[in-house]
Structures are given as structure tokens and as C-alpha cells.
C-alpha positions as CSV (number, residue, x, y, z in Angstrom):
1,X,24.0,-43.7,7.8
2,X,21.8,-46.3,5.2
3,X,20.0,-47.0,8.1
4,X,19.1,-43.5,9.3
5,X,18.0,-42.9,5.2
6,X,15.7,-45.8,4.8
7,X,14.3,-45.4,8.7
8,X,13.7,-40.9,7.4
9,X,12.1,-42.3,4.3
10,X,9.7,-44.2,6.1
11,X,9.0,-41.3,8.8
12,X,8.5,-39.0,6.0
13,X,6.1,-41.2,3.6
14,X,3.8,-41.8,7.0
15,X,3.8,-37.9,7.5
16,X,3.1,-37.3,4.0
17,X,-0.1,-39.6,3.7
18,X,-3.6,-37.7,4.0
19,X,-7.0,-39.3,3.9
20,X,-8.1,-37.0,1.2
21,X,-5.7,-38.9,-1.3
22,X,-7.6,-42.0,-0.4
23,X,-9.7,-43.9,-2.7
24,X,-13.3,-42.9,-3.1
25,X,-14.9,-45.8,-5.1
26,X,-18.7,-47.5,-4.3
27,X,-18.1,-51.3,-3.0
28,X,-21.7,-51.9,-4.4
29,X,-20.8,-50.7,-7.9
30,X,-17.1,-52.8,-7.7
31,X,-18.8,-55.6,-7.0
32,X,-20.5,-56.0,-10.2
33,X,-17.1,-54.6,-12.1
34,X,-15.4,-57.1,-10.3
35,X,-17.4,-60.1,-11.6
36,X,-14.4,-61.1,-14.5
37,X,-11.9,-60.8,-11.5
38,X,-13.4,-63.8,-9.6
39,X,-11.8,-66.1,-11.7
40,X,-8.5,-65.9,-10.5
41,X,-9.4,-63.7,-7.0
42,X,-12.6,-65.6,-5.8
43,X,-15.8,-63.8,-5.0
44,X,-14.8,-62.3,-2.3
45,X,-11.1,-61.4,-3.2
46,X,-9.6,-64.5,-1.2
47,X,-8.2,-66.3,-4.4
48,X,-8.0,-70.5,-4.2
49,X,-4.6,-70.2,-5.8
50,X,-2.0,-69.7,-4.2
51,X,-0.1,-68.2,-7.6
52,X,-2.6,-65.4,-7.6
53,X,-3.2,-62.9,-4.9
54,X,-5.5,-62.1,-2.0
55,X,-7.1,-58.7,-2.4
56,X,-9.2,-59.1,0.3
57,X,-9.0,-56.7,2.9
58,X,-6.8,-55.1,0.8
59,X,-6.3,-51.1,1.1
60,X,-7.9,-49.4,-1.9
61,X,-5.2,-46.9,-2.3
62,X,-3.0,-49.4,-3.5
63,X,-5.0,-51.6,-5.4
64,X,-5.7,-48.5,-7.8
65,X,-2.0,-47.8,-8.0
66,X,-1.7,-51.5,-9.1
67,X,-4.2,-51.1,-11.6
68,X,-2.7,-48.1,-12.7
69,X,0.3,-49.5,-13.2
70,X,-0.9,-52.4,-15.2
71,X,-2.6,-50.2,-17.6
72,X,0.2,-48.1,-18.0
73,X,2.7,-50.7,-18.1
74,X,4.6,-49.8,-14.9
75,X,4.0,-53.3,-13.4
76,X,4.4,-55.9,-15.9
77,X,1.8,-59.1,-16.3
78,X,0.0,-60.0,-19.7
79,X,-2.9,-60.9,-18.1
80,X,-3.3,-58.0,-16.0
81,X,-3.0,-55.3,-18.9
82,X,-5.6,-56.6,-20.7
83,X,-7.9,-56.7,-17.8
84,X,-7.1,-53.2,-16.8
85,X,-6.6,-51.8,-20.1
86,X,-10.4,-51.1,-20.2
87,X,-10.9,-49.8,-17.0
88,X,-11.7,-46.6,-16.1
89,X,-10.5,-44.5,-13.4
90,X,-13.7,-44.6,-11.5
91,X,-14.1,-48.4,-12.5
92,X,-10.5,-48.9,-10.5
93,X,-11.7,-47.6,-7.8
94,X,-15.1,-49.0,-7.5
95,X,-13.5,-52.8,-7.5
96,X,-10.7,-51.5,-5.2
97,X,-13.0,-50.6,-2.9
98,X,-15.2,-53.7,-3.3
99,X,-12.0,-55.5,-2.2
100,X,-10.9,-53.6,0.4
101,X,-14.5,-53.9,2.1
102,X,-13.5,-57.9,2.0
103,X,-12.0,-59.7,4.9
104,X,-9.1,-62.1,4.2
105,X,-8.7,-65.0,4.9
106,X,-5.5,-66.2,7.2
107,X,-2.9,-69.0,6.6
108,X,0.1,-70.2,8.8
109,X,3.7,-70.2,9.3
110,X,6.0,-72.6,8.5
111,X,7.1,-73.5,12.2
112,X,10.5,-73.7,11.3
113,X,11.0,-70.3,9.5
114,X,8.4,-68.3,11.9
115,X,11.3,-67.0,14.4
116,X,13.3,-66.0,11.6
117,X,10.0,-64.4,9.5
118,X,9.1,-62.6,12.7
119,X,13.0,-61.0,13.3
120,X,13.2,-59.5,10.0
121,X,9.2,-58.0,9.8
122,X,9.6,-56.2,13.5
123,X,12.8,-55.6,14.0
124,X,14.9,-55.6,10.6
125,X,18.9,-56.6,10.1
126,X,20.6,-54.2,11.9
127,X,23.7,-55.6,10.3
128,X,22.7,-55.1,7.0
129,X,20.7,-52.1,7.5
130,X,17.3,-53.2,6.6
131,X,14.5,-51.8,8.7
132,X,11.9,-53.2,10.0
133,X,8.9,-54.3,7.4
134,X,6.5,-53.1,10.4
135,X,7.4,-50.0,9.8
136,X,5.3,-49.5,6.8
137,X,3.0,-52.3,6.9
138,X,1.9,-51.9,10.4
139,X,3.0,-54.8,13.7
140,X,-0.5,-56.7,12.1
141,X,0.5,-56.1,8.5
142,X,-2.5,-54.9,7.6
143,X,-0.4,-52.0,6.3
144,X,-1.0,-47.8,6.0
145,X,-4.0,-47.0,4.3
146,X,-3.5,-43.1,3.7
147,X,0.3,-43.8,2.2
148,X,-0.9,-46.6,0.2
149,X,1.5,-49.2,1.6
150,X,0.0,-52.5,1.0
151,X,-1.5,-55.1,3.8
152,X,0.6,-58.3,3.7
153,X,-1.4,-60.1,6.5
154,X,-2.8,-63.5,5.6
155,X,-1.5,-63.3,1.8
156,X,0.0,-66.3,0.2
157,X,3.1,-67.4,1.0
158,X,4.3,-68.3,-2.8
159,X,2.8,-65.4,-4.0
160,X,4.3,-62.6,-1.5
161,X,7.8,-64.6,-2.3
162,X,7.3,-64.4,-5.6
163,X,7.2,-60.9,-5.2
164,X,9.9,-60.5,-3.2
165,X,12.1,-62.0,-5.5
166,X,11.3,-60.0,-8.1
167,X,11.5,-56.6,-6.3
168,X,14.9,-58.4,-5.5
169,X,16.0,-59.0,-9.1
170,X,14.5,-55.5,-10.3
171,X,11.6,-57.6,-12.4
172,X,9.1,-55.7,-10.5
173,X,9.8,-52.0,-10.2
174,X,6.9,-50.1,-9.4
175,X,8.1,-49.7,-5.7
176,X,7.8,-46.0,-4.4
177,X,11.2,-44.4,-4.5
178,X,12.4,-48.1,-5.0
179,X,12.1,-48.7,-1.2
180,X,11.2,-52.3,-1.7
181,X,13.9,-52.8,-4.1
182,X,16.5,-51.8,-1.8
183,X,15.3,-53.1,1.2
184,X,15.1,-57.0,-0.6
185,X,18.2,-56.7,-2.6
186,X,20.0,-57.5,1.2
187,X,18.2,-60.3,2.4
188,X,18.8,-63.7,1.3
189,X,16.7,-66.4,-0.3
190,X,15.9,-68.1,3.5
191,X,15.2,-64.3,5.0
192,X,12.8,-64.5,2.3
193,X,11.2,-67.3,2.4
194,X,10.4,-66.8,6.4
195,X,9.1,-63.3,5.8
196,X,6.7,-64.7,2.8
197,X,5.8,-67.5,5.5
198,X,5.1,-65.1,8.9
199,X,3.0,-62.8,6.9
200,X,0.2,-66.0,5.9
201,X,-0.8,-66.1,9.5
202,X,-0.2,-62.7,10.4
203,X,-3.0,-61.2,12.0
């Protein structure tokens, strides 16, 4: 029966996304917004460490809901409030659409967690009831645009874990209808690990 729930959710977020709740910002105009950002994201949103995240590539729907979040104080990080504590709607979406007109750059698997990684993003844990990550993120995990469910593909491994984990121990809660929460709460510290790894090379 948890299975049918969380496999309905899913079904119904997909039908629920429109492209007219999209994000309408100007690249050109995010560009120059985005200038402070390159510090820790890069130029072009591929960020040289691996503590802070790729936003290349990544869908602008959800970068404003980050930002949001931020500013509001849903999703917690010091340095993030104060760089979105400024901004203004139409600034969020200009530099998440800068972003999402970026392509990202792509990583690896650790050879040794790939099967594993793989099992868990297309197919889920039947046992436990956990769906398959594919499901919202799309089988190249560049994710669902109109729903705003993030791309994963070619993000760092220690960063994705590291947000796992904290979905995991309810740090992070700014999950929709706290779908990540109760997907990650199941899996163990090795299921995450191999998902964090698949997802650096997944393409």
C-alpha cells in the first residue's frame, strides 16, 4: 500500500506540472546578476568544488524555489540567505535561467557502487517500498522541468550525498510534500553513497 502512495504521488505531481508555471527569466540579464555567484558556482554554473553544487543545466523552476527558500528561511545555509536576501523575484529568475541555459559538466561512477547506484535510481527497493528515483528525475536525470523536480545528472557526488543525508536526518526539509524525506529515510548509508555516485556520470 506505501508503495502504491509514493508511486500516486509521483503520477499526480507529473500530471499537475504546466509549462505556464515555468520560470520566465532573461539568461542575458542572469548573467550579469549572477557575477557574485561565480565564486563558489564557476562562470558557467559548473562549480570547481565539489562541496558546492553544479547549477548548470539546471531547471529554472527549481533553482527559484531554492532561492526562495533561502530567502525565506525554508532551506537553511548562512551563506545562501545573505546572498538571496537581496534578490528580487525577477532577479531569481533571471540567474536561474542563466543557469539553466548552461550545460554541465559530467563525472563518473565509482565502479564498485555503479550496479548498486543504478538498482535503486531505475528500479527502486521493492522490499522497502522506495520507488524508483527515475520516476521524477527522468532515466537521464536531467529531471521534470514543468514540476520543478531537480536534474541530478553529472552533479557532485559529495554534494548530492550530502544532501541526501540530510533529507535523511530531516536537516533539509524543503522537500515537496516531504517526498524526499521519506523516500531517503529507508535507504542505508551504502544505498546512498551509490546513488550520489551513479548520478556524477549520469547522462
Amino acid at each position: 500500500m506505501k508503495k502504491f502512495s509514493i508511486v500516486s504521488l509521483i503520477t499526480l505531481m507529473w500530471a499537475l506540472a504546466s509549462p505556464l508555471v515555468l520560470a520566465q527569466g532573461d539568461p542575458v540579464a542572469g548573467q550579469t546578476k549572477a557575477a557574485l555567484c561565480a565564486a563558489c558556482h564557476g562562470n558557467d554554473g559548473n562549480s570547481p568544488l565539489a562541496i558546492n553544487p553544479k547549477l548548470a543545466g539546471q531547471n529554472a523552476k527549481y533553482l527559484v524555489k531554492q532561492l526562495q527558500d533561502y530567502k525565506s528561511g525554508r532551506r537553511v545555509n548562512p551563506v545562501m540567505t545573505g546572498m538571496a536576501a537581496a534578490l528580487t523575484e525577477e532577479d531569481m529568475e533571471d540567474i536561474s535561467a542563466w543557469y539553466a541555459s548552461q550545460t554541465v559538466t559530467l563525472g563518473g561512477a565509482d565502479p564498485e557502487l555503479l550496479e548498486l547506484g543504478q538498482s535503486i535510481y531505475r528500479s527502486g527497493v521493492e522490499e522497502l517500498s522506495v520507488a524508483a528515483c527515475s520516476a521524477c528525475h527522468s532515466p537521464t536525470g536531467r529531471g521534470n522541468s514543468p514540476a520543478g523536480f531537480p536534474a541530478l545528472s553529472g552533479q557532485y557526488p559529495e554534494y548530492t550525498l550530502l544532501q541526501l543525508q540530510s533529507f535523511r536526518s530531516g536537516e533539509r526539509a524543503n522537500d515537496m510534500s516531504s517526498m524526499m524525506r521519506t523516500v531517503v529515510k529507508r535507504l542505508s548509508d551504502r544505498e546512498l553513497q551509490a546513488l550520489a555516485s551513479y548520478l556524477s556520470g549520469l547522462h
